[in-house]
C-alpha positions as CSV (number, residue, x, y, z in Angstrom):
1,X,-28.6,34.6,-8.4
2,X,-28.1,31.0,-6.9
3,X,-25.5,29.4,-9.0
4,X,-23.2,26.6,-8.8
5,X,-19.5,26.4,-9.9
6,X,-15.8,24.5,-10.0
7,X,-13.0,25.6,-8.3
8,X,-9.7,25.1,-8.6
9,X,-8.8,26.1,-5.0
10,X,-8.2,23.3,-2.4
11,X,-9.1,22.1,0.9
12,X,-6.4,23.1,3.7
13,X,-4.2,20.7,5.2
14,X,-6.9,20.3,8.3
15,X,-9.0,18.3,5.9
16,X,-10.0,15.0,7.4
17,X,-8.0,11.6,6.5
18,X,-11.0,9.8,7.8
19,X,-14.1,11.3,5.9
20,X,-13.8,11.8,2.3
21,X,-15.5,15.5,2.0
22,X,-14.9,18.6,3.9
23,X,-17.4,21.5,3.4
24,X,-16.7,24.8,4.1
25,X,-19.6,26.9,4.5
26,X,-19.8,30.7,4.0
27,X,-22.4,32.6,6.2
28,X,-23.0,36.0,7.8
29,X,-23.9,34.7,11.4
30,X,-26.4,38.4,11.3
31,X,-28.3,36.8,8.5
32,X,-31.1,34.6,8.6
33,X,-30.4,33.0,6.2
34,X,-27.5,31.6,8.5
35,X,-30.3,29.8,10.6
36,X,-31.8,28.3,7.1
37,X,-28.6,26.9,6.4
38,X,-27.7,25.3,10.2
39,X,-31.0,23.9,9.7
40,X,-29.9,21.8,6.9
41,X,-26.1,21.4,7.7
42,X,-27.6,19.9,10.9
43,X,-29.9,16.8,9.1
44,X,-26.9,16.0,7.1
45,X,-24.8,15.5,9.9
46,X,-27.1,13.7,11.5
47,X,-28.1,11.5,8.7
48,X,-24.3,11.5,6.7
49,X,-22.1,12.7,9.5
50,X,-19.3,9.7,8.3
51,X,-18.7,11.1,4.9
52,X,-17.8,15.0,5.9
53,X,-16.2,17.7,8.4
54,X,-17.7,21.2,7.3
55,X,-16.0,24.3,8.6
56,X,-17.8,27.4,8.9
57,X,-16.7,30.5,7.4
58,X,-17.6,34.2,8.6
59,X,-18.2,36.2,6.3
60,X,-19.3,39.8,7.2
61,X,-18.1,42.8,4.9
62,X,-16.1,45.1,7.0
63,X,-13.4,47.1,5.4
64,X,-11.0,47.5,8.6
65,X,-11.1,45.8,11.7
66,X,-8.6,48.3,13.9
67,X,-11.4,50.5,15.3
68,X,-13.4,47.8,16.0
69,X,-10.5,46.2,17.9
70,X,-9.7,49.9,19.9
71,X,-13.5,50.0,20.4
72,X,-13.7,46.6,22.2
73,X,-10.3,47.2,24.1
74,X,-12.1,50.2,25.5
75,X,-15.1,47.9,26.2
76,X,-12.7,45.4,28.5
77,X,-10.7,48.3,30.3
78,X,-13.9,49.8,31.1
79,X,-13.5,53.0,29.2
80,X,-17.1,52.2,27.0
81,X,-20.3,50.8,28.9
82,X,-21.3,49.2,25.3
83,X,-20.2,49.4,22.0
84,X,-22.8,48.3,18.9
85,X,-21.5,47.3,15.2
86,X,-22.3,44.9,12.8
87,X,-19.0,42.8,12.6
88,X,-18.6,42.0,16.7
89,X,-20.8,38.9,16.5
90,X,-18.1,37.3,13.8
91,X,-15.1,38.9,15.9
92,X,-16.8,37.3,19.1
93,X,-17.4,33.6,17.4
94,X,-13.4,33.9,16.6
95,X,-12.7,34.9,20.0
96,X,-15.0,32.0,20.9
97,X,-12.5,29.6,19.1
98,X,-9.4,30.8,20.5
99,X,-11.1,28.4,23.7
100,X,-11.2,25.7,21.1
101,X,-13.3,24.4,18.1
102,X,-16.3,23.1,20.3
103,X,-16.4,26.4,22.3
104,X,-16.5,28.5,19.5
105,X,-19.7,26.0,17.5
106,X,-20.8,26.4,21.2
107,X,-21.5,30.3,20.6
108,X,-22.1,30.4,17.4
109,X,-25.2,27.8,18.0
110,X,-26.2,30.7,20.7
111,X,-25.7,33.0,18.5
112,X,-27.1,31.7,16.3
113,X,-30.5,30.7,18.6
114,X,-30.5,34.3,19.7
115,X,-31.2,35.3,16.2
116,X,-34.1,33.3,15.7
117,X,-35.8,34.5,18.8
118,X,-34.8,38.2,17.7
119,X,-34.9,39.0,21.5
120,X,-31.6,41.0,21.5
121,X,-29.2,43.7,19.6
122,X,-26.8,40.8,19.0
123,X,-24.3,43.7,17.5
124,X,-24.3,44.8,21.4
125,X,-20.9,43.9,23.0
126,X,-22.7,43.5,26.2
127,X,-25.0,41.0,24.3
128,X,-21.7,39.4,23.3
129,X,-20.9,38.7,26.7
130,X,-23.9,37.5,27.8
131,X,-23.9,35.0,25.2
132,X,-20.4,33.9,25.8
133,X,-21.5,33.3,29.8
134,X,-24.2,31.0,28.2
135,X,-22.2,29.9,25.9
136,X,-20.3,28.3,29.6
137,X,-17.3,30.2,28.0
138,X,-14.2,31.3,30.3
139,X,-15.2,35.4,30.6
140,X,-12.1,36.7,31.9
141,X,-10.4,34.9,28.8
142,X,-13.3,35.9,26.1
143,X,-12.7,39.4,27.2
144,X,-8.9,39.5,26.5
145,X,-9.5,37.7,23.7
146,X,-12.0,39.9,22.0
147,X,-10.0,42.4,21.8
148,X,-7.2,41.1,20.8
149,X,-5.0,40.9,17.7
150,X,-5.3,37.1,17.7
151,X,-9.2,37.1,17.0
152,X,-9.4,40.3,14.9
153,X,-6.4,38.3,12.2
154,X,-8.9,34.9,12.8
155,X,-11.5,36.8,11.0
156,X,-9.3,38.6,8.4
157,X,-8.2,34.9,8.0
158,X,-12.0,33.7,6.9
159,X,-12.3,37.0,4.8
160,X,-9.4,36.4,3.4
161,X,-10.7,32.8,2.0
162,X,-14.2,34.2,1.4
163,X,-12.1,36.4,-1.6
164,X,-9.9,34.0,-2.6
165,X,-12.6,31.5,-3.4
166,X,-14.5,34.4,-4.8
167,X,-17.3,33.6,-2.5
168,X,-19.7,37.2,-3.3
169,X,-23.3,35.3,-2.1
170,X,-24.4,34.2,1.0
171,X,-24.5,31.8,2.3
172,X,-22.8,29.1,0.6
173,X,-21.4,26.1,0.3
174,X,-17.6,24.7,-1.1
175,X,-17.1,21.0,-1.1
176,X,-14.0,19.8,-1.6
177,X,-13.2,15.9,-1.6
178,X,-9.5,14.3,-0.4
179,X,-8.0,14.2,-3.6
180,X,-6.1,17.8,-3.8
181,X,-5.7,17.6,-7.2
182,X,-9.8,17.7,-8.1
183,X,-11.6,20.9,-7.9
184,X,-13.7,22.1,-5.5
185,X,-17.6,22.1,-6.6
186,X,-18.8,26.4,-5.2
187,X,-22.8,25.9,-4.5
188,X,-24.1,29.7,-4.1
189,X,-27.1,30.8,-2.4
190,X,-29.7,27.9,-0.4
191,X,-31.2,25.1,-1.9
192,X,-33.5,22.8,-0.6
193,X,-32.1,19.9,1.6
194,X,-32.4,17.3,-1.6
195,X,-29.7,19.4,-3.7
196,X,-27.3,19.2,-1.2
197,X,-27.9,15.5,-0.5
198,X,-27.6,15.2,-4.1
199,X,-24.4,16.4,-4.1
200,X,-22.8,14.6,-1.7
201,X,-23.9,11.5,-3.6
202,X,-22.4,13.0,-6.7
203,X,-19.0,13.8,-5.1
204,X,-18.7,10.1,-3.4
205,X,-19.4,8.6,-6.6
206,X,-21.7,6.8,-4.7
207,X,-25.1,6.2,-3.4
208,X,-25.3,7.4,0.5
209,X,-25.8,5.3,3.0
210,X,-28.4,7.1,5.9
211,X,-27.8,6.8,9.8
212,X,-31.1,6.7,11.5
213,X,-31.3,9.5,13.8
214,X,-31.3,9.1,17.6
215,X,-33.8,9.9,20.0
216,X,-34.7,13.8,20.4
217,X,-33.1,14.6,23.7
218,X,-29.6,13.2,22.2
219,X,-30.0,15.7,19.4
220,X,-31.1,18.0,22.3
221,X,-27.9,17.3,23.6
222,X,-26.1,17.4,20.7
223,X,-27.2,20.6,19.2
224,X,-28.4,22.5,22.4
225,X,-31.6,23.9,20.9
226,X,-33.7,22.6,18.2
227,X,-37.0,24.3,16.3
228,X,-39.7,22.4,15.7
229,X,-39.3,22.9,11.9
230,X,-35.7,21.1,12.9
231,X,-36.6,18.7,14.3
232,X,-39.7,17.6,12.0
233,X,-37.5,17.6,8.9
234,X,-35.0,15.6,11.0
235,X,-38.0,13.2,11.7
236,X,-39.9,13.6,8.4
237,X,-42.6,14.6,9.8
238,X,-45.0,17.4,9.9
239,X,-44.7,20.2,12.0
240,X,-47.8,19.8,13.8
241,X,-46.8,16.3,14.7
242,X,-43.4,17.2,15.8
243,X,-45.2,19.5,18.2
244,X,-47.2,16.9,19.4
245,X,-44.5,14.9,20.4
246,X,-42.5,17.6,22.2
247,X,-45.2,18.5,24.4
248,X,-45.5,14.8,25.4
249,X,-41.8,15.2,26.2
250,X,-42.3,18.1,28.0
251,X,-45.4,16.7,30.2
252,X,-43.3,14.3,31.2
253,X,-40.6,16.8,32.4
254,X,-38.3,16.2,29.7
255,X,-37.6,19.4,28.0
256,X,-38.7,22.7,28.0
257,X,-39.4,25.4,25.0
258,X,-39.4,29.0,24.4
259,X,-41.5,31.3,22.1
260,X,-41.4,33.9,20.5
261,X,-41.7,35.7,16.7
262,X,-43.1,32.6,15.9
263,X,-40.3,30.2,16.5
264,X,-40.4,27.5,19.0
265,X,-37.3,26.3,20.4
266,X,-37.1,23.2,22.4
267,X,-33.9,22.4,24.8
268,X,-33.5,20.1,27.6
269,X,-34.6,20.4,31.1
270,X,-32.3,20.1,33.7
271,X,-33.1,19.7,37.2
């Protein structure tokens, strides 16, 4: 049951000084209910990007990681051709960050992407990697990384706050504001966009103040793919027009799409 609740934990010390929220935001990157969520994380940082920094959260129930992490190291010396289990996309995303914040959004936008399309076993190790490679990830350090000690403590790390804030339904959503000694407001469960917009109005103590968003091929840019459901609701409009404009864009060379399950995706075309 969706629900919503105060916390009394805080925000870490990587909170921003500059924007007065920081969300952190509780998914299981197998789920789609992950891509739901992106969907509307994405329109509010495109439309209220100066009031928040949201960090995501893995949060896939595994109750050890060691033969996971003997499985992969088997995987990089070449002992395995593939190995398959449901927590190596969240072990993958963490080796992911160990390049860096952006590499690791990188991958899990992919990831993410990959899911929609539901082309792929994305609990494959060898899906992993491919991933990573279009992810434009360094291989020979994803490798060693995914395997490693360092990556398999990253995600104890997250499940480690998923308990502490008592997080038990995905996905969902903790916003915490700069003042450390005010609770932290738990939203369980997905809402429509409104409720969330709601709340950041409610935790500012203030009305919000809407960017307009940029052309399509700077969110292209920005976000790597979008769907055409993305980018109408970025747009406000309806689906059908959304579509309408795309393939104008892509007459004219501009981007290109990919289908399939019923999901559009539209990227950039490069020469």
């Amino acid at each position: 049951m969706t629900h919503v609740q105060l916390l009394t934990e805080q925000a870490t010390s990587s909170q921003s000084l500059h924007k007065p929220l920081e969300l952190y935001i509780f998914i299981d990157p197998l789920c789609t209910t992950a891509v739901d969520m992106q969907c509307i994380v994405r329109k509010l940082q495109v439309q209220y990007e100066q009031y928040f920094t949201c960090r995501f959260i893995l949060s896939t129930k595994l109750a050890s990681l060691n033969c996971i992490e003997e499985k992969t190291k088997g995987c990089i010396s070449g002992q395995d051709v593939d190995v398959k289990h449901p927590v190596l996309p969240s072990v993958a995303v963490k080796a992911a960050e160990l390049q860096g914040k952006r590499a690791g959004l990188r991958f899990l936008t992919k990831l993410q992407e990959c899911l929609m399309l539901k082309q792929k076993n994305l609990q494959s190790y060898n899906t992993l990697l491919e991933i990573a490679q279009q992810s434009q990830l360094d291989m020979q350090e994803f490798r060693n990384d995914f395997g490693s000690k360092e990556a398999a403590h990253a995600f104890q790390c997250d499940l480690h706050i998923t308990n502490e804030m008592d997080v038990s339904e995905l996905p969902t959503i903790v916003f915490f504001n700069e003042c450390i000694e005010d609770e932290g407001l738990k939203v369980s469960g997905l809402y429509t966009y409104e409720v969330y917009e709601h709340i950041l109005s409610e935790m500012l103590n203030a009305p919000l103040i809407p960017n307009q968003p940029p052309p399509v091929e700077e969110l292209l840019g920005r976000f790597h793919s979008l769907s055409t459901q993305e980018i109408a609701a970025m747009y406000n409009l309806t689906e059908a027009a959304a579509e309408r404009e795309m393939k104008k864009r892509m007459l004219q060379q501009k981007v290109e799409r990919t289908q399939a399950n019923d999901v559009t995706l539209w990227r950039l075309k490069h020469a």
